[in-house]
C-alpha positions as CSV (number, residue, x, y, z in Angstrom):
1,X,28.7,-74.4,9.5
2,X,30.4,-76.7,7.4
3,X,30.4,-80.5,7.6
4,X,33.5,-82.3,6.9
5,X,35.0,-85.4,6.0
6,X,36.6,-86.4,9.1
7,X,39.3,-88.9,7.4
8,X,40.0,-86.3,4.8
9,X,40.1,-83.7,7.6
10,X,41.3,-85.3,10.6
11,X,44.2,-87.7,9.0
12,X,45.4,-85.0,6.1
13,X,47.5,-83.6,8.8
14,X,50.6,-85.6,9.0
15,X,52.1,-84.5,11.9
16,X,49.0,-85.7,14.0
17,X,49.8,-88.7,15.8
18,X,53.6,-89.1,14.6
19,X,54.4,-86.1,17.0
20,X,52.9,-88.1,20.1
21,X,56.6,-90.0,19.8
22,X,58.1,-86.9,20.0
23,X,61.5,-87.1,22.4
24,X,61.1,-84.3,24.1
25,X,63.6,-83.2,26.9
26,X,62.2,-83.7,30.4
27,X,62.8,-81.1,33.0
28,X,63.8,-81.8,36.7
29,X,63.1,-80.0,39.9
30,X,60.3,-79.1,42.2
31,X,57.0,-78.9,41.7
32,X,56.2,-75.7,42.3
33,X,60.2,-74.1,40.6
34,X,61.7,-74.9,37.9
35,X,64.9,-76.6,36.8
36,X,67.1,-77.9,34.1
37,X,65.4,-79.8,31.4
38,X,66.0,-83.3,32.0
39,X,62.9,-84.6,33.6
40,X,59.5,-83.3,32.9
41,X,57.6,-85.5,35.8
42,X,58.0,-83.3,38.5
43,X,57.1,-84.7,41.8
44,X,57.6,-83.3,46.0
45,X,60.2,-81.5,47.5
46,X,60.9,-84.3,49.0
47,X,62.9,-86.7,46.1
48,X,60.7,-89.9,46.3
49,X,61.2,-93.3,45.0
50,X,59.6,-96.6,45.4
51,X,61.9,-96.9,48.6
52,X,60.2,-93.5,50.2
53,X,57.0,-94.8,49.3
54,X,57.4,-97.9,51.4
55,X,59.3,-95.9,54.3
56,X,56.7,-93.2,54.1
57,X,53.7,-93.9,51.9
58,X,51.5,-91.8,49.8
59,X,49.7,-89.9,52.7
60,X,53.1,-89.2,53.9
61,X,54.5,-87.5,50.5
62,X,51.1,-85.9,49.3
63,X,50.8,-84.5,52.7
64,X,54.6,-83.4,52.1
65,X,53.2,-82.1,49.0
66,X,50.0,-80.2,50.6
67,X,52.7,-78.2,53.1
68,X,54.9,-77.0,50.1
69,X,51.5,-76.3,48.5
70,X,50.2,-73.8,51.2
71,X,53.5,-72.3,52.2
72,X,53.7,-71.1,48.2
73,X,50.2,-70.2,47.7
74,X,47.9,-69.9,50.9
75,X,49.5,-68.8,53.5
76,X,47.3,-67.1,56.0
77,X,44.4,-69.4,54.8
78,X,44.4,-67.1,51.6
79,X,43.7,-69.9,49.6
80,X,42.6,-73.1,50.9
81,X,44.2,-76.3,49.3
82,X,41.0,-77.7,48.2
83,X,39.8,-74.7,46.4
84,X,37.8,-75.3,42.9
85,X,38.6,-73.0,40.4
86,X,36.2,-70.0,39.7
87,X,36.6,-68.8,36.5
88,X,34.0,-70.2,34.1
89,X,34.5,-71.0,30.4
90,X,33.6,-68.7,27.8
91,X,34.9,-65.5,29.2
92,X,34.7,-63.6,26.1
93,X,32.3,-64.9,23.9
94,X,30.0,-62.4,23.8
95,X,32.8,-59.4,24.1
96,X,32.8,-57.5,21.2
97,X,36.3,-55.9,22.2
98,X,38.0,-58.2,24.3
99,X,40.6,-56.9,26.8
100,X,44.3,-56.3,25.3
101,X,45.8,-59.5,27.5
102,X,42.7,-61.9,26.0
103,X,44.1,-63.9,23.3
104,X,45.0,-67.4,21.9
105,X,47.6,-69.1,24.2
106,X,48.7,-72.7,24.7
107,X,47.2,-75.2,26.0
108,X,46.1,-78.8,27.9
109,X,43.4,-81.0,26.6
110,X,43.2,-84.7,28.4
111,X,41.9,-87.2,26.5
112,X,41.4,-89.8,29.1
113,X,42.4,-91.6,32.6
114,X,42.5,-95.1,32.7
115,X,43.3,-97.9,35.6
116,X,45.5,-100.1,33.5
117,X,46.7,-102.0,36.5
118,X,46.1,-103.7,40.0
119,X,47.8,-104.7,42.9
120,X,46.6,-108.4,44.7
121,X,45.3,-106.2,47.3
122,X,42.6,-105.8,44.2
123,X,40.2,-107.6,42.5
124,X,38.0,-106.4,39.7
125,X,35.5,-104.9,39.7
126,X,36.1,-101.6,41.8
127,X,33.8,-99.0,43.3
128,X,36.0,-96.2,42.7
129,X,35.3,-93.1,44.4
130,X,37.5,-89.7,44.8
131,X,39.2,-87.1,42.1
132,X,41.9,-86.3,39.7
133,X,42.6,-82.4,39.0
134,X,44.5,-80.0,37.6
135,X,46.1,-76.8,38.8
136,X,47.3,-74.3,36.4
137,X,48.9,-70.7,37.2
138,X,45.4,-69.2,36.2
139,X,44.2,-69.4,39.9
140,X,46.5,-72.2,41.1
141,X,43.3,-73.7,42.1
142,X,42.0,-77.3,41.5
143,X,40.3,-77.6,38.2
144,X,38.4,-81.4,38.1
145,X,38.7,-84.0,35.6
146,X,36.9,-86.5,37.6
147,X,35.2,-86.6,40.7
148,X,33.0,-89.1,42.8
149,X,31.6,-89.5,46.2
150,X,31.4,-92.6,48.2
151,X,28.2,-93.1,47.8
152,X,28.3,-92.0,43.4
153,X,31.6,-95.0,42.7
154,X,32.1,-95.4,39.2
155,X,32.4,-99.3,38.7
156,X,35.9,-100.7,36.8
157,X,35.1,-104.0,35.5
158,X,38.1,-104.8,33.8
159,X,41.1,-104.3,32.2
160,X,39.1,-103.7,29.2
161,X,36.3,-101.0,31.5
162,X,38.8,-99.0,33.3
163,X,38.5,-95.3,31.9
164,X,37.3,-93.0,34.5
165,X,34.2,-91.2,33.3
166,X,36.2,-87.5,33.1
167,X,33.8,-84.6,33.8
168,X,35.9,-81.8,33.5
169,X,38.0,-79.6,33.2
170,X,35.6,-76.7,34.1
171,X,37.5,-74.2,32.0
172,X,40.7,-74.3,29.6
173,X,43.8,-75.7,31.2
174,X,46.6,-73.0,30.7
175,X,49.9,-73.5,30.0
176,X,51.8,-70.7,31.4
177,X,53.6,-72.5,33.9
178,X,53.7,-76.0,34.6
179,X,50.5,-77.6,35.6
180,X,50.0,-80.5,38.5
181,X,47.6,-83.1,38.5
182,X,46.9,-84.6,41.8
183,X,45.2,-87.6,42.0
184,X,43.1,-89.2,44.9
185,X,41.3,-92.1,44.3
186,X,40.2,-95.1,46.5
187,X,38.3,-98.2,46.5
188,X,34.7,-98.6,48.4
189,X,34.5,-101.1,50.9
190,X,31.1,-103.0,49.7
191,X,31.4,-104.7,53.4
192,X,31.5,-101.5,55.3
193,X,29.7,-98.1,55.8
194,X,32.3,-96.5,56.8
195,X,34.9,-94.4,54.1
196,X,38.1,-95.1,56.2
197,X,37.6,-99.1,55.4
198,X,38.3,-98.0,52.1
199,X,41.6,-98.7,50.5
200,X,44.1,-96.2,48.4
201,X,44.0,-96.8,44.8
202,X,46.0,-94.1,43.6
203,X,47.3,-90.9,46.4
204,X,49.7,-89.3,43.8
205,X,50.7,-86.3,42.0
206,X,53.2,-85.1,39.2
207,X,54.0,-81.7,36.5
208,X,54.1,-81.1,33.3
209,X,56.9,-79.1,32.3
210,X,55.4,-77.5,29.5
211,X,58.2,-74.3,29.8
212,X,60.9,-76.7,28.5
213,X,58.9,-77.5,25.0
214,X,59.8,-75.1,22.4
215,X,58.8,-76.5,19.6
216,X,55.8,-75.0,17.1
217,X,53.7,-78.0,16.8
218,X,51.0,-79.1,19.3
219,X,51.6,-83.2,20.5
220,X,50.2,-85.8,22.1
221,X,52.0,-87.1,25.7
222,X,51.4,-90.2,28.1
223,X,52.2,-90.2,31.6
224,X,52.0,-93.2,33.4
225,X,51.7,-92.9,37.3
226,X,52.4,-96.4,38.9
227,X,52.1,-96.9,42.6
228,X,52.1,-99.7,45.4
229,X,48.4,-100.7,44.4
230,X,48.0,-99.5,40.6
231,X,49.2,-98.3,37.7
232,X,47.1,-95.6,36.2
233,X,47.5,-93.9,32.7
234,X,47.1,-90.6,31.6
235,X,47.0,-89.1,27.9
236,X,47.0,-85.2,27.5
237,X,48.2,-82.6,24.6
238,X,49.8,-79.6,24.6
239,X,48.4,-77.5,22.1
240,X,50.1,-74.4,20.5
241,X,48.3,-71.3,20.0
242,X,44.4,-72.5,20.8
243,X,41.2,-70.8,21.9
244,X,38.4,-72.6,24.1
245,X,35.3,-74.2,22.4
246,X,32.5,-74.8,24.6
247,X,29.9,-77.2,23.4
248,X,25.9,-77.6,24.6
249,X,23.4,-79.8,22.9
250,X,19.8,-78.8,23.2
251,X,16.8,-81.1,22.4
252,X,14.6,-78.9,20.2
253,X,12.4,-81.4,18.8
254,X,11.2,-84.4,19.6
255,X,12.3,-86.7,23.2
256,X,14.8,-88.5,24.2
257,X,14.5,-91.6,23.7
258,X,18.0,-92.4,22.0
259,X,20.9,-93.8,23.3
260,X,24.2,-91.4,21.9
261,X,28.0,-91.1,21.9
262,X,29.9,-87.5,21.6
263,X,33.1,-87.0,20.3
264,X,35.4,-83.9,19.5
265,X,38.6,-84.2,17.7
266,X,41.4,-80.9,17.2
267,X,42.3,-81.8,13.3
268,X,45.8,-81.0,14.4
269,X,46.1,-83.8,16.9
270,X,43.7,-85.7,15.6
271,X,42.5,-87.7,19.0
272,X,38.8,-87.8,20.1
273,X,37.6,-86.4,23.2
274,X,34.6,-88.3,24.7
275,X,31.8,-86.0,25.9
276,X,29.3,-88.6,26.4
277,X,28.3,-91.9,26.2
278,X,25.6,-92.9,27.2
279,X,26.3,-97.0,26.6
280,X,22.8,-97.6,25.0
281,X,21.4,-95.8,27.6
282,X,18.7,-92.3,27.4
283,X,20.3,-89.6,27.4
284,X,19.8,-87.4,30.3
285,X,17.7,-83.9,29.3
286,X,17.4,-80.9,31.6
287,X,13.5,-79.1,31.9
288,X,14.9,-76.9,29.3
289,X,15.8,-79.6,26.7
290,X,19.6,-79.0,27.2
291,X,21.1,-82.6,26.9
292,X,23.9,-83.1,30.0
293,X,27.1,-83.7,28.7
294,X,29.8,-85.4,30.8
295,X,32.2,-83.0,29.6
296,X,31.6,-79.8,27.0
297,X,35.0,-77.6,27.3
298,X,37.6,-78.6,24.7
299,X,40.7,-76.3,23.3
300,X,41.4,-76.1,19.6
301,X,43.9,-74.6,17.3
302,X,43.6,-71.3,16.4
303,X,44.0,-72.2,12.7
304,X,42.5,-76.1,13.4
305,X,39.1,-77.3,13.0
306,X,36.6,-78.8,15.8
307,X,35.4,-82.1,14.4
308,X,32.0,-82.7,16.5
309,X,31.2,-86.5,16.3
310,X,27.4,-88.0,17.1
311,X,26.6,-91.4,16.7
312,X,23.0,-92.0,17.9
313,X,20.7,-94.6,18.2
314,X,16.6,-94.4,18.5
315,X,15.6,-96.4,21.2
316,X,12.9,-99.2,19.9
317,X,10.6,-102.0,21.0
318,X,13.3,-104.3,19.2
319,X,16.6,-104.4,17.5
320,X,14.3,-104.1,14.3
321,X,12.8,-101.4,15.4
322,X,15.8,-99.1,16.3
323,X,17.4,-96.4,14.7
324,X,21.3,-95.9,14.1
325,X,22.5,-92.2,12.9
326,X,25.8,-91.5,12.2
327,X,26.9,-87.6,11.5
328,X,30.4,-85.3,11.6
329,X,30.4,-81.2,12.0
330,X,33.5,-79.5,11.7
331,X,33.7,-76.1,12.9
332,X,36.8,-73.3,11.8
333,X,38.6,-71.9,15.4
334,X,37.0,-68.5,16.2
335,X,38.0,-66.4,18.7
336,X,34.6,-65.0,19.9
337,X,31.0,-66.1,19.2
338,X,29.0,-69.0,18.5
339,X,29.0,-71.8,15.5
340,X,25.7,-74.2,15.3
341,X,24.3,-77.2,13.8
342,X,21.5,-79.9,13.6
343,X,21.5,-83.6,14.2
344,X,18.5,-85.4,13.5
345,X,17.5,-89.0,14.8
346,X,13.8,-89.9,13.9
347,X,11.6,-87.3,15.2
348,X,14.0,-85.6,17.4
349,X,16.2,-82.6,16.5
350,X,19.5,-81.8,18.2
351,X,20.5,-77.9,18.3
352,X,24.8,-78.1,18.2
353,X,25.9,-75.0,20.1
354,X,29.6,-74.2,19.9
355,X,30.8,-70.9,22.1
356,X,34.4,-69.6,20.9
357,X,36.4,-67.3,23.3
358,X,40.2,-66.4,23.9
359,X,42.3,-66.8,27.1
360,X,42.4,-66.6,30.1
């Protein structure tokens, strides 16, 4: 385990965030086919425009979109639409002679969701409630970024507080053919008990036409998905040539009682991904010790580092009496295995567990 210098590390790669402006061509076509290379946000077989979505509104087209859905991929009831994806992370970690088809492959990592805009329907603060997923051609089945009951809203505040707390993906996101999201998400009714008083936020979906991009280098993209009622932002790579890194922190000294903030970064994109924050909070602890992470599956390069991020903060009495802790890992891509480290806040140890495996 070696611990790095996350400037020297992270921003000696100079093609990091420069290639997020890359103009890449955009392909065109259905959702489920593809087409020419001319637009890469794919949307229903149906052609839709703000004029559609006023004639027939989003139930309308994602229910269009559901249809095209089932007649592709579960017909018979072979596969229901809502379907989670059951293929776990970490396939072949502990494989000493993985199977001939396992192997580095590109893909998706999302950095974040965020609500950057509302209607006059809306007024901050929302009780959102519902999901965002992806499909890929793994198991065409949804793999979830976010998801919240009625009764478990995450609250928006503001402009400023609107990044959904992700929890997923589940697995790796695969880029073999173009993944969907799909996004659901509505706003609670604090006046009523009942779901169908609640209003659409966002009912949407698009691709990624990852086929058309035939460049070496991994980049960074942003999609913006704007609607009758919002505007919501997503930011995603597509990463050449990357194994899955799955990350568990185990308590193995000491309590809890410290607030703490999570990162992981890809040296070749150079962007965090948040695994938790707990916003001077505890952090939550299984019987076992095992500290619960929003998310813990990340992609990396195969010839990138994993920069692991902890800031931490001892929870005292008084400002006086608290403790801040600051500390970087950096980790080499493996293909199989395990990398681990320490992170120590007062009397408490932290056991870093990174599991490496190829794809699928």
């Amino acid at each position: 385990m070696d611990e790095l210098d996350l400037e020297a590390k992270a921003g000696g790669n100079d093609h990091g965030h420069k290639r997020s402006d890359l103009d890449l061509e955009k392909a065109a076509g259905q959702v489920f086919q593809g087409g020419e290379c001319d637009n890469g946000d794919k949307r229903s077989a149906v052609e839709t425009d703000e004029d559609d979505e006023e004639e027939f509104g989003p139930e309308r087209i994602f229910e269009i979109y559901r249809k095209d859905w089932l007649m592709m991929w579960g017909r018979s009831g072979a596969r229901p639409f809502e379907a989670e994806t059951e293929f776990p992370p970490m396939r072949y970690t502990d494989i000493p002679v993985p199977p001939s088809n396992a192997r580095p492959g590109d893909t998706m990592v999302v950095f974040f969701v965020k609500v950057t805009q509302i209607s006059g329907d809306f007024q901050w603060p929302l009780d959102v409630h519902g999901f965002v997923a992806v499909r890929d051609s793994l198991d065409n089945k949804r793999n979830y970024l976010f998801r919240r009951g009625r009764d478990n809203c995450q609250t928006l505040t503001s402009p400023q507080d609107s990044l959904l707390e992700l929890t997923g993906p589940s697995r790796a996101i695969l880029l073999w053919d173009e993944p969907v999201f799909e996004i659901d998400l509505k706003v609670k009714d604090k006046g009523s008990s009942s779901s169908e008083d609640d209003k659409i936020l966002c009912l949407d979906f698009f691709g990624y036409n990852n086929i058309c991009y035939k460049g070496s280098l991994s980049y960074t993209r942003t999609e913006v998905v704007s609607s009758k009622h919002s505007t919501v932002e997503f930011r995603f790579a597509h990463l050449k040539r990357s194994v899955e890194a799955t990350i568990m922190a185990r308590i193995s000294k000491g309590s809890a009682n410290f607030s703490a903030r999570f990162t992981a970064c890809n040296t070749s994109i150079g962007e965090d991904v948040v695994l938790l924050d707990t916003r001077g909070q505890e952090v939550s602890v299984g019987k076992d010790g095992e500290v619960t992470l929003q998310r813990r599956v990340v992609v990396v390069e195969e010839k990138a580092q994993l920069v692991l991020g902890i800031k931490a903060e001892q929870l005292g009495d008084t400002a006086e009496s608290s403790t801040m802790v600051e500390k970087k890992f950096g980790f080499y891509a493996k293909s199989a295995l395990r990398n681990e480290g320490y992170f120590h806040i007062g009397s408490s140890s932290l056991h870093i567990l990174v599991a490496w495996s190829l794809l699928p």
